[in-house]
C-alpha positions in Angstrom: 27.2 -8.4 14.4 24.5 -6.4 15.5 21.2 -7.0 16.1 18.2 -8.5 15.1 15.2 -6.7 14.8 11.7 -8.6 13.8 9.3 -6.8 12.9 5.5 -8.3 12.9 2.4 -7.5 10.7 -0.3 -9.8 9.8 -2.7 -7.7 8.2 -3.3 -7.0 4.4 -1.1 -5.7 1.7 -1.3 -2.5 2.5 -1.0 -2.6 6.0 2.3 -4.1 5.4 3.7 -1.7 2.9 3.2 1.2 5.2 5.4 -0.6 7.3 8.5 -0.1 5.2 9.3 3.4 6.2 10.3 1.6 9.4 12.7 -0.6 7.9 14.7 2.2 6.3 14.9 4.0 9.3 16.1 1.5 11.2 18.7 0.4 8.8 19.9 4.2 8.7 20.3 4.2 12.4 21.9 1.2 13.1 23.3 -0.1 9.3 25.0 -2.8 10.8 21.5 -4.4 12.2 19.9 -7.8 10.4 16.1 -6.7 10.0 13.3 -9.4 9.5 9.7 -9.4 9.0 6.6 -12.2 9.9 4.0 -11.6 7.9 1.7 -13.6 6.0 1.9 -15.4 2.5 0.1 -12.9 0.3 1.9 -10.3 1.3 5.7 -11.9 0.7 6.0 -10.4 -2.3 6.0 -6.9 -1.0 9.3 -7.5 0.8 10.9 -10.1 -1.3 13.3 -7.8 -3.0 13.6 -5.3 -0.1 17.4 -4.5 0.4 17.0 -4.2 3.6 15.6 -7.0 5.1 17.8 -9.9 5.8 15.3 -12.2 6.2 11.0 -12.8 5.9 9.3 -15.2 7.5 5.9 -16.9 6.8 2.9 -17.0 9.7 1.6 -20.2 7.8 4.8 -22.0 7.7 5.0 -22.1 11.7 8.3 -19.8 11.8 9.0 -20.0 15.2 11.7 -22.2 15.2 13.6 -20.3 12.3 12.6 -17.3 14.0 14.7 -18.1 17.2 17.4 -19.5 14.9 18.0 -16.1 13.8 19.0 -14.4 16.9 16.6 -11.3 17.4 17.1 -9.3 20.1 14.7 -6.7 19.9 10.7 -7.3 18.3 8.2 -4.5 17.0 4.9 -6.2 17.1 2.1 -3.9 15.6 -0.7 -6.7 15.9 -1.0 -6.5 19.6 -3.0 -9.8 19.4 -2.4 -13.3 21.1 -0.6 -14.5 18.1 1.3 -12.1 17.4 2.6 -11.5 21.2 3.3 -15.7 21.3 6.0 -14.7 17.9 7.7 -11.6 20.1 7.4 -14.1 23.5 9.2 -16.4 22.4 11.5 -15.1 19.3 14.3 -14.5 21.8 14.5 -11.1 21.6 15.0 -9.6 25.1 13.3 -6.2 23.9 9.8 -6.3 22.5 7.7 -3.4 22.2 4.2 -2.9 21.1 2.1 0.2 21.5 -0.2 -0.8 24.8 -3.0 -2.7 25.2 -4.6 -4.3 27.9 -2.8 -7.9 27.9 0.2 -6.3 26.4 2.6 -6.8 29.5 2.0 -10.9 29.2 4.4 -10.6 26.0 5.9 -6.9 26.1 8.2 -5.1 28.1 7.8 -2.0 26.2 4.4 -0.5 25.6 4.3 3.2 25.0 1.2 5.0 24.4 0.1 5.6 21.0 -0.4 9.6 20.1 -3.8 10.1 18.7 -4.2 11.4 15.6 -0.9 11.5 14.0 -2.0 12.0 10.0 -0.8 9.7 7.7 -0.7 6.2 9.1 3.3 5.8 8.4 3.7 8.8 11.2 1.6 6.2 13.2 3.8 3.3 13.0 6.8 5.3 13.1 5.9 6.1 17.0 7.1 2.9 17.7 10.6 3.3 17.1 10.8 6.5 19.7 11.4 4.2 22.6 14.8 2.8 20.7 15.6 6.5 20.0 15.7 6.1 16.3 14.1 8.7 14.1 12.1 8.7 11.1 13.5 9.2 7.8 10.9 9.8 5.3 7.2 8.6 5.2 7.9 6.7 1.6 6.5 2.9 1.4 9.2 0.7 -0.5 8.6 -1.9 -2.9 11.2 -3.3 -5.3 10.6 -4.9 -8.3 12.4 -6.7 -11.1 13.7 -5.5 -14.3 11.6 -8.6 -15.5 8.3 -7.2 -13.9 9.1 -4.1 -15.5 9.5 -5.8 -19.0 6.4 -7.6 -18.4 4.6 -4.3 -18.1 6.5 -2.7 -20.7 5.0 -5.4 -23.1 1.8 -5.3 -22.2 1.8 -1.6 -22.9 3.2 -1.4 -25.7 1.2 -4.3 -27.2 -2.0 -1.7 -26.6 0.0 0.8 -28.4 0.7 3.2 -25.1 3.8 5.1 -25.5 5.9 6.9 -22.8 4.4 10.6 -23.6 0.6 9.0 -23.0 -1.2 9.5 -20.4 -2.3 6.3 -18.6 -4.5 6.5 -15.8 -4.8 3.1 -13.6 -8.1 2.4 -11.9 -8.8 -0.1 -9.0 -12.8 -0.1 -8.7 -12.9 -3.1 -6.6 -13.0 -3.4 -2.5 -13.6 -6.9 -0.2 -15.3 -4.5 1.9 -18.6 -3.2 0.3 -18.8 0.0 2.0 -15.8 0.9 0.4 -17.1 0.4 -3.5 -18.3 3.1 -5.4 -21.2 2.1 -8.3 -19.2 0.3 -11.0 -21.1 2.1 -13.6 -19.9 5.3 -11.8 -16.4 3.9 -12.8 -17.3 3.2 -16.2 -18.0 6.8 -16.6 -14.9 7.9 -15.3 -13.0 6.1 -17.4 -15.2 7.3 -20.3 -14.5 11.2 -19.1 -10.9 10.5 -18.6 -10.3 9.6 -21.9 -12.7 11.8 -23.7 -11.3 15.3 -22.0 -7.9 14.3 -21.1 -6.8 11.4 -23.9 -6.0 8.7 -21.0 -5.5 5.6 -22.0 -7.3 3.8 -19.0 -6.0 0.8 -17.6 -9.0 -1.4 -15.1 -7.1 -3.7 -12.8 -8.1 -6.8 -11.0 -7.2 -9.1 -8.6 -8.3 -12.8 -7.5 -12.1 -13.3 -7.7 -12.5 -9.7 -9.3 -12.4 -10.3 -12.8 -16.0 -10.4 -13.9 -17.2 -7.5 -11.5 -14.5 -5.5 -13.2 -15.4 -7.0 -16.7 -19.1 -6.0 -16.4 -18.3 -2.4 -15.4 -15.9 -2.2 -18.3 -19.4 -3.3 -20.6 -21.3 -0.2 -19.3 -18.7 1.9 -20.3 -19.2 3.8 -23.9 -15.4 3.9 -25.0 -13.1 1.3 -25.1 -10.5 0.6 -22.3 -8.0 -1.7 -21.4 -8.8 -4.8 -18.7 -4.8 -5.6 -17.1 -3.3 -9.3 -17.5 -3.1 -11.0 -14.6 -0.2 -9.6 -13.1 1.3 -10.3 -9.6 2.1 -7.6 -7.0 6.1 -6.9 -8.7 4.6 -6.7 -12.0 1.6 -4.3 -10.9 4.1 -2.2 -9.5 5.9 -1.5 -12.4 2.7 -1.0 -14.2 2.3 1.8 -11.4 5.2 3.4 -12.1 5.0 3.8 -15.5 1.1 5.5 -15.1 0.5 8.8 -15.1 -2.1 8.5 -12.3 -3.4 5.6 -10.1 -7.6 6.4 -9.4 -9.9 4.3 -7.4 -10.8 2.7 -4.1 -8.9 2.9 -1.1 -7.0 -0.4 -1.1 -3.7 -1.9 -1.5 -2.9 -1.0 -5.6 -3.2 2.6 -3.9 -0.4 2.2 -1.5 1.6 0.3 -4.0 1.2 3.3 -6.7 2.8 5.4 -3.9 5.2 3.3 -3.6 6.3 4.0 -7.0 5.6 7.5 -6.7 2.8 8.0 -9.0 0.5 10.3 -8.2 -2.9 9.3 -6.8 -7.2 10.1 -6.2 -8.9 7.8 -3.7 -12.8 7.8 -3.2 -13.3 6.9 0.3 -16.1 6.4 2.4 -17.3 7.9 5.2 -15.5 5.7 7.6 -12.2 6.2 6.3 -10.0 9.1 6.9 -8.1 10.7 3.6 -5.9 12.3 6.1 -4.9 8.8 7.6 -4.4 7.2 4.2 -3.8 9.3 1.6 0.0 10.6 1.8 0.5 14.3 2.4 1.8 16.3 -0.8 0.5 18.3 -4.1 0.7 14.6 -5.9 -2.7 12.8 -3.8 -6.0 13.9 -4.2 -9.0 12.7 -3.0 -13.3 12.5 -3.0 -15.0 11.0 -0.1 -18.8 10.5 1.3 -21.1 8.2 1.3 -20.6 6.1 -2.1 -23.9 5.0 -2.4 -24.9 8.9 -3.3 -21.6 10.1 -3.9 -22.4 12.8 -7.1 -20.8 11.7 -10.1 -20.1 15.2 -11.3 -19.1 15.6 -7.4 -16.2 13.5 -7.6 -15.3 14.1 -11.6 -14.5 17.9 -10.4 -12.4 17.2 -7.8 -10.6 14.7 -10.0 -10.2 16.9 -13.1 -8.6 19.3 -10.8 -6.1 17.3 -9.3 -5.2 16.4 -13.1 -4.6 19.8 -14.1 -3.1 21.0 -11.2 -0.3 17.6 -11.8 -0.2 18.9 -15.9 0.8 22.8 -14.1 -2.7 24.3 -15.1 -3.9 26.8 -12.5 -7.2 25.8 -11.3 
């Protein structure tokens, strides 16, 4: 049997998903290893279907016991907090790294330094495996999904009357964190010029609590566009991979369009890095400054560009 590797995020969606690349490497290098992850409950469903993982494991179900039931031997903890080094501690494993931090030796006994400034966060994460001697393969987040998600979002596009040669254009305008939202009215009219000069059909998405800030944007815009069901994070994906484009804030429907391999334009703020976030490769695009006076026009140029340039046209 070989061994068991637990890997531990706690942070959002996202974070977690950009966290995959890991386990396909690791399965690569040693296929005959059981991989686990402890994460949190809103982000099960990102590895639910993953065929690599042999196991997940819930933070708010107290895990620890099933944790050591499981027989790791080595942990990658990417938290490096007090909760997170209690779960390596005392999972069993007689290996546990973590990138180092000041009270990092209380629960690791591998802490290599972290390179600054590697570009795209997965190169980040993937650091951590150096010290097994395992290399990367591919910077690709994985999510699976169902052939019943993919129904569901088969239904719901063809009950708008999209068809497969349309070009569909998803757009996440919503952030928890407020520096991160561009005006909603500057959404509106992106949707508007999207389908006006290019025919998208534009999708708004939503998630909990973001339905009427989405719904009131939608009212300021001068065409009519489509507000998506209430889908979970399996069924969004397969909406993703059946776009033509993913647009909006940097947040998790982003990372999960990429994981589909749809092509993608982020508007980020100031405070966060395209080249950290946004994968390299002709298919991402991005704006960024500070989205209080971010130009319209500004961002619709860069954006229109990035379209043609995915449609062949030179720029």
């Amino acid at each position: 049997m070989g061994p068991g590797i637990l890997i531990i995020v706690f942070k959002g969606i996202g974070d977690v998903l950009l966290t995959t690349p890991l386990l396909r490497a690791l399965k690569k290098a040693l296929p005959d290893s059981r991989l686990y992850f402890l994460t949190r409950r809103p982000s099960l469903k990102i590895l639910e279907n993953n065929p690599h993982l042999t196991g997940v494991f819930c933070r708010e179900d107290s895990p620890l016991s099933s944790i050591r039931a499981a027989g790791i031997n080595i942990s990658l903890d990417f938290m490096r907090s007090t909760s997170s080094g209690f779960y390596s501690l005392f999972s069993g494993a007689k290996k546990r790294l973590a990138f180092n931090y000041p009270t990092g030796r209380i629960f690791h006994n591998v802490l290599p330094e972290k390179k600054e400034n590697p570009g795209y966060t997965v190169y980040d994460r993937l650091q951590l495996l150096e010290p097994l001697g395992i290399p990367a393969c591919g910077t690709e987040p994985e999510l699976y999904f169902k052939p019943e998600n993919g129904a569901k979002a088969e239904a719901f596009l063809a009950g708008a009357g999209i068809t497969k040669d349309a070009l569909t254009v998803t757009l996440d305008i919503t952030s928890p964190r407020e520096h991160r939202r561009w005006a909603p009215e500057n959404f509106a009219r992106l949707a508007d010029r999207l389908a006006s000069v290019f025919g998208a059909r534009v999708i708004f998405l939503s998630g909990p609590g973001e339905k009427d800030y989405v719904k009131a944007a939608m009212a300021s815009a001068g065409e009519k566009h489509l507000l998506c069901p209430d889908f979970d994070l399996l069924d969004l994906a397969a909406l993703l991979k059946r776009a033509g484009l993913h647009a909006g804030t940097s947040s998790a429907p982003m990372h999960i369009a990429v994981s589909q391999g749809t092509p993608t334009f982020t508007i980020y703020a100031p405070q966060n890095s395209p080249a950290s976030w946004s994968p390299p490769g002709p298919l991402h695009s991005w704006a960024q400054g500070e989205l209080s006076s971010l130009p319209f026009e500004e961002v619709w140029a860069r954006l229109s560009r990035h379209l043609n340039s995915l449609k062949g046209v030179p720029a």
